[in-house]
C-alpha positions in Angstrom: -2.8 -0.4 -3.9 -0.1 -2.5 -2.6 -0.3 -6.4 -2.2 2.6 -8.4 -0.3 2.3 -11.7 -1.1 4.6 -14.5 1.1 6.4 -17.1 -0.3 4.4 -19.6 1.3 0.9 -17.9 0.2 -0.6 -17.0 3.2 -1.9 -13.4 3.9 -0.2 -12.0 7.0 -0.2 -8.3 5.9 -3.0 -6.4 5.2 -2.9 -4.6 1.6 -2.2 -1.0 1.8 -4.8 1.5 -0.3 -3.8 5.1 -0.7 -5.8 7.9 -1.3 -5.7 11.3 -2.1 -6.2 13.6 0.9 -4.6 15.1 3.4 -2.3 13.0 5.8 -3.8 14.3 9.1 -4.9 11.4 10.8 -6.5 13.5 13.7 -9.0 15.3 11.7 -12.3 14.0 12.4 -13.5 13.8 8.7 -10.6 12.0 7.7 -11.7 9.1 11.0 -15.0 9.1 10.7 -13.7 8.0 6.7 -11.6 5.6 7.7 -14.0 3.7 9.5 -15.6 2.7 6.2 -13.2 1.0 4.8 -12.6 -2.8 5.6 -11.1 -3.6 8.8 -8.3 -6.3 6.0 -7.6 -2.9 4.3 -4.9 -0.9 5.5 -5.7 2.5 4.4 -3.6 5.9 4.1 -4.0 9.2 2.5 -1.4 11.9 1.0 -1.2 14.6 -1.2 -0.7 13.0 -4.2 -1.9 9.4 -3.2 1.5 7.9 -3.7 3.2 5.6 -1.6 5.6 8.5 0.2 8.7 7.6 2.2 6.1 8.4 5.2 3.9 5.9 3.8 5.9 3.4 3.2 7.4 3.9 6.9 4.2 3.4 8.3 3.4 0.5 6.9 7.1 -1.7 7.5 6.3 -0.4 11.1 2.6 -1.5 11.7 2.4 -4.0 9.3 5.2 -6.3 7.8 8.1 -6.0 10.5 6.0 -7.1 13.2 5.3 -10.3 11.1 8.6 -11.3 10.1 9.7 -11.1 14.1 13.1 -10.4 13.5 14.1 -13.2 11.4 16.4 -12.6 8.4 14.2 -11.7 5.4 14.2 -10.6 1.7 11.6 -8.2 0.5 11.6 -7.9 -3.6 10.4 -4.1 -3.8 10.1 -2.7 -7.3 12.2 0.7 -8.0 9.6 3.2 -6.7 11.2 6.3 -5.2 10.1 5.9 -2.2 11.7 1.9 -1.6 15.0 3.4 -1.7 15.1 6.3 0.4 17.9 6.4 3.3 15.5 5.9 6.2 13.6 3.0 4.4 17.3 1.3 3.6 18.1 1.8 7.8 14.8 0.5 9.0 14.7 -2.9 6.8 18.6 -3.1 7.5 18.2 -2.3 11.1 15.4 -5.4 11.0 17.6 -7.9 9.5 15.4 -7.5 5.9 17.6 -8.1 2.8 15.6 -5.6 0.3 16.0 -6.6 -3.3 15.2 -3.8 -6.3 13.3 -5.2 -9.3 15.4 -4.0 -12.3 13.6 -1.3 -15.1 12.1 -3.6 -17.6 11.9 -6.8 -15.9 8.4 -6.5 -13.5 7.1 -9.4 -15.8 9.8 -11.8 -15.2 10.7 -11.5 -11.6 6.9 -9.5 -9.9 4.7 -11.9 -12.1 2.1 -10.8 -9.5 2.0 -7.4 -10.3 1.3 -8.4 -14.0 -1.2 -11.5 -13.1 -3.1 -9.7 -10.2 -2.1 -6.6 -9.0 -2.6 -5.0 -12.8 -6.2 -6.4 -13.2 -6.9 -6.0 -9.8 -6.4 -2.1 -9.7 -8.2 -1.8 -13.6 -11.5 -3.4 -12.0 -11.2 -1.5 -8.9 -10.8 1.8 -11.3 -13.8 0.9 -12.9 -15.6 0.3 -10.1 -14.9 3.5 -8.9 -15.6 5.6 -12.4 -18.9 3.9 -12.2 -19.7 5.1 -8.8 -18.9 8.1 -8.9 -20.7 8.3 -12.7 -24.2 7.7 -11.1 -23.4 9.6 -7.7 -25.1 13.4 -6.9 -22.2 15.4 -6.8 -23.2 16.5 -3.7 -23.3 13.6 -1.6 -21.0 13.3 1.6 -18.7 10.5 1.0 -17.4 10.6 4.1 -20.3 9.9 6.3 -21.2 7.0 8.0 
């Protein structure tokens, strides 16, 4: 789950959830899914459900540089591998966006977010899910509507 929160606290990106699955956005499982989900989610699957360079891509694209419009920007991004891959560098450089790395060790002091929402946030959500899937027939189709 990733959360971008503004400086001035309004939402004007949608959160990004990623799950496990394949990325193939043209398979007709993986739509028929994706209608599911909240229309304020932005949703995304991958291997591994980690936020990939690809990922990552697709969301500055579709989601956050459209809303900045061009103006100068900093985004605080925390040292995932994925933040500080060449083509991620050249598209927030190439879109006037200052990206600032959260030093190892210091999430607390400088992401308070991530400790005071985004940590409690996912533990409920994993919960939530555990006990789903707990009391669900393991044969049930997940994915349709």
């Amino acid at each position: 789950m990733q959360f971008t929160i503004f400086a001035n606290g309004v939402a004007r990106v949608l959160p990004l959830m990623i799950f496990r699955g394949k990325e193939d956005s043209q398979m007709t499982v993986r739509k028929r899914e994706a209608l599911r989900y909240d229309p304020r989610v932005m949703v995304s699957f991958n291997s591994k459900a980690y936020a990939t360079t690809v990922t990552i891509l697709h969301w500055l694209l579709k989601q956050l540089l459209p809303e900045l419009g061009g103006l100068p920007s900093l985004f605080i991004m925390d040292l995932l591998h994925s933040h500080r891959t060449k083509p991620v560098k050249k598209l927030l450089k190439k879109n006037d966006v200052t990206r600032s790395l959260v030093p190892v060790g210091s999430t607390g002091i400088v992401q308070p977010v991530d400790i005071s929402f985004n940590r409690p946030f996912k533990n409920m959500l994993k919960e939530e899910i555990d006990k789903e899937f707990e009391g669900a027939d393991n044969n049930i189709d997940l994915v349709t509507p």
